[in-house]
C-alpha positions, -999 to +999 in steps of 0.1 A: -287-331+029-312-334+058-349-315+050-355-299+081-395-291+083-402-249+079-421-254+115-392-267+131-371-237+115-395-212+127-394-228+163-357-227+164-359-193+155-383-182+183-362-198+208-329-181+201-349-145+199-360-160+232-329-166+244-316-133+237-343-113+254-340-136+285-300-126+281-306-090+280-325-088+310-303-112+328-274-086+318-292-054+334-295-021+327-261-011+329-250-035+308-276-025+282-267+009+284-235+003+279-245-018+245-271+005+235-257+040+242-287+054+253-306+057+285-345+054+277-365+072+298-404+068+302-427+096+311-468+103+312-475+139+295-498+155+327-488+188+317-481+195+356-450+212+367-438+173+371-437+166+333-447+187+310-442+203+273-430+239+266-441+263+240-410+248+215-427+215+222-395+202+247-402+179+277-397+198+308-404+195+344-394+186+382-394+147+374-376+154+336-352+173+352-342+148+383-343+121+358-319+137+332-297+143+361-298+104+370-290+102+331-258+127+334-250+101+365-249+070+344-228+084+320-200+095+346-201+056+361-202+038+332-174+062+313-195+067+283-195+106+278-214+096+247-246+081+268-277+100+257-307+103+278-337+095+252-375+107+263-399+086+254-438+091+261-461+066+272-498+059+285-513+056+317-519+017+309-488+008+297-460+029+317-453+000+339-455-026+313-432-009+291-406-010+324-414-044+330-409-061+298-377-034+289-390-008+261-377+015+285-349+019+309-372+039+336-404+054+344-399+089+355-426+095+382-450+068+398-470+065+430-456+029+447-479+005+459-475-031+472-494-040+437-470-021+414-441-035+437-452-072+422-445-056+385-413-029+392-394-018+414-390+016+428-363+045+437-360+066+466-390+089+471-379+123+447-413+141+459-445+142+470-485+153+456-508+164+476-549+155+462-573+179+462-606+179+451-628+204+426-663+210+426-687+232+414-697+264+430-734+253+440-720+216+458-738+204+485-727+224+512-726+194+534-700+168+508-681+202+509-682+199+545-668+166+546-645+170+516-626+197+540-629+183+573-656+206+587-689+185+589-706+196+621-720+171+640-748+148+630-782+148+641-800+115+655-811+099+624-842+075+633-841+038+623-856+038+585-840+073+574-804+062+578-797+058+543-765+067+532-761+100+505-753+089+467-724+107+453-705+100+419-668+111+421-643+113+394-609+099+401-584+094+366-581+060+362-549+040+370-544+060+406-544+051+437-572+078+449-607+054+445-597+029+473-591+056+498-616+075+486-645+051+489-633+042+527-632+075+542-667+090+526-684+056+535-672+062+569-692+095+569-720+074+554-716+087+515-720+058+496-695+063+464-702+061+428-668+060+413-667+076+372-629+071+361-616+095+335-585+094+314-570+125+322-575+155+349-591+177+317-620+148+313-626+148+351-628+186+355-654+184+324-671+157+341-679+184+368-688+207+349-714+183+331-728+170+365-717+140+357-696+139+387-701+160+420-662+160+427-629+153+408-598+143+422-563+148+413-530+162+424-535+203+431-510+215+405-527+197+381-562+210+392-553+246+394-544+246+358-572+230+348-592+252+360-573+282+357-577+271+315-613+265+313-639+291+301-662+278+332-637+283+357-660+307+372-685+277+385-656+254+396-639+258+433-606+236+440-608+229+477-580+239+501-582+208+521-560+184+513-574+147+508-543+125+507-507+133+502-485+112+480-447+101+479-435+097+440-405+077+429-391+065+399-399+026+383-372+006+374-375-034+366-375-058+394-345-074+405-322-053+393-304-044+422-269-027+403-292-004+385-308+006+413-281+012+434-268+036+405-298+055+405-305+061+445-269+070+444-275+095+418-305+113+441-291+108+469-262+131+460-285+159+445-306+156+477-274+168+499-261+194+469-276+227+463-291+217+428-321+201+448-328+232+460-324+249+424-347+222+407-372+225+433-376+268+426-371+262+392-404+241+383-422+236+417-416+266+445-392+281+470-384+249+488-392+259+528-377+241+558-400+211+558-393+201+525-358+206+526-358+182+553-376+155+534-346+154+508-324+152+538-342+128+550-348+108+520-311+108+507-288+073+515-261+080+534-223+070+512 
């Protein structure tokens, strides 16, 4: 009998778990539905009316919902009335990792970018955010001025007292505000201090400390904040909208099937009347312009 040396058994072994993981993601998403009987789906806790946790402790929300009805999709195409949708939370840092590399089947809720394209891939829009900013009741009148688009006009500065203002402003980190944010306030010559938080509770604190002299974040996440903190007297969220945002769900790269199944899936809720239902349910009474977006968003067969 040949000895075969415990290193070379251990190789051998890597190499076929190797194998098999490079098979599973060569099979797809379907396909691993169909062997795994259960559609995992990723979400970030922001406790917005996007995702969020109810008094029983169930996952609820705009996104939960449009994803369980992606879910419900799957299991009518793939003719397993036994395929369960399975919520599973994850971080800021990792949610497009774990899409990536396959702990879960999709990411419900994510802001594309060119960078994230190079990592996953991305539905058809299912919304949008708008990003506000809160301060504190005593701001600088003039940031608020420029924070809301109503800086009057400038008077001659002489050449040695043209130095920009200093401002430190929270973004959470991971989002796609700082770039955009440091461009348009140095283009009204504020020069930009970023602090990055974890979550839109830290950054509202960091106002509140002084450690920041503005937070931003989506407005239904700001207005809860605030509406929850025993300061909420010395904190003003800001009308003016800084930058609206499309969402879309993350799905891995190259998998064009999967895809396919779920921009089918919204497409036909954004021509039904459940889009419209969703939408009251956890956001607002959809008006005309939004309605239009769906319409506008959704694939024709």
């Amino acid at each position: 009998m040949r000895y075969i040396e415990p290193r070379n058994i251990l190789l051998a072994l890597i190499g076929a778990t190797l194998l098999q993981a490079g098979a599973a993601f060569a099979a797809g998403t379907l396909d691993k539905l169909r062997e795994s009987g259960k559609f995992v789906v990723g979400y970030v806790s922001d406790g917005s009316s996007l995702t969020q946790k109810d008094a029983t402790g169930k996952v609820t929300g705009y996104a939960i919902a449009l994803c369980t009805k992606v879910g419900e999709a799957a299991r009518q195409e793939l003719k397993l009335p036994s395929l369960a949708t399975e919520l599973v939370q994850v971080s800021m840092t990792e949610r497009f990792s774990a899409v990536a590399q396959g702990r879960i089947d999709m990411l419900c809720g994510a802001v594309p970018t060119l960078e994230r394209r190079a990592q996953v891939s991305f539905s058809i829009p299912v919304g949008f955010v708008g990003v506000n900013a809160v301060v504190r009741s005593d701001a600088p009148v003039r940031l608020v001025q420029v924070l809301t688009g109503q800086e009057p006009p400038r008077a001659v500065i002489w050449r040695g007292t043209n130095a920009p203002e200093r401002r430190a402003l929270a973004v959470v980190s991971g989002t796609v505000v700082e770039s955009a944010l440091v461009e348009r306030l140095a283009q009204r010559r504020i020069a930009v201090d970023v602090v990055s938080v974890k979550d839109t509770a830290e950054g509202v604190q960091a106002v509140l400390d002084r450690r920041a002299d503005a937070f931003f974040d989506g407005r239904p996440l700001l207005l809860d904040a605030v509406a929850k903190s025993p300061a909420k007297s010395s904190l003003v969220v800001l009308d003016q909208l800084f930058r609206r945002e499309l969402l879309a769900f993350a799905i891995r790269r190259n998998d064009d099937d999967f895809r396919l199944a779920v921009d089918r899936a919204l497409s036909r809720i954004y021509r039904s009347p459940e889009l419209p239902a969703i939408y009251r349910t956890y956001l607002k009474e959809p008006d005309r312009e939004t309605l239009e977006f769906f319409e506008l968003m959704a694939l024709p067969e």
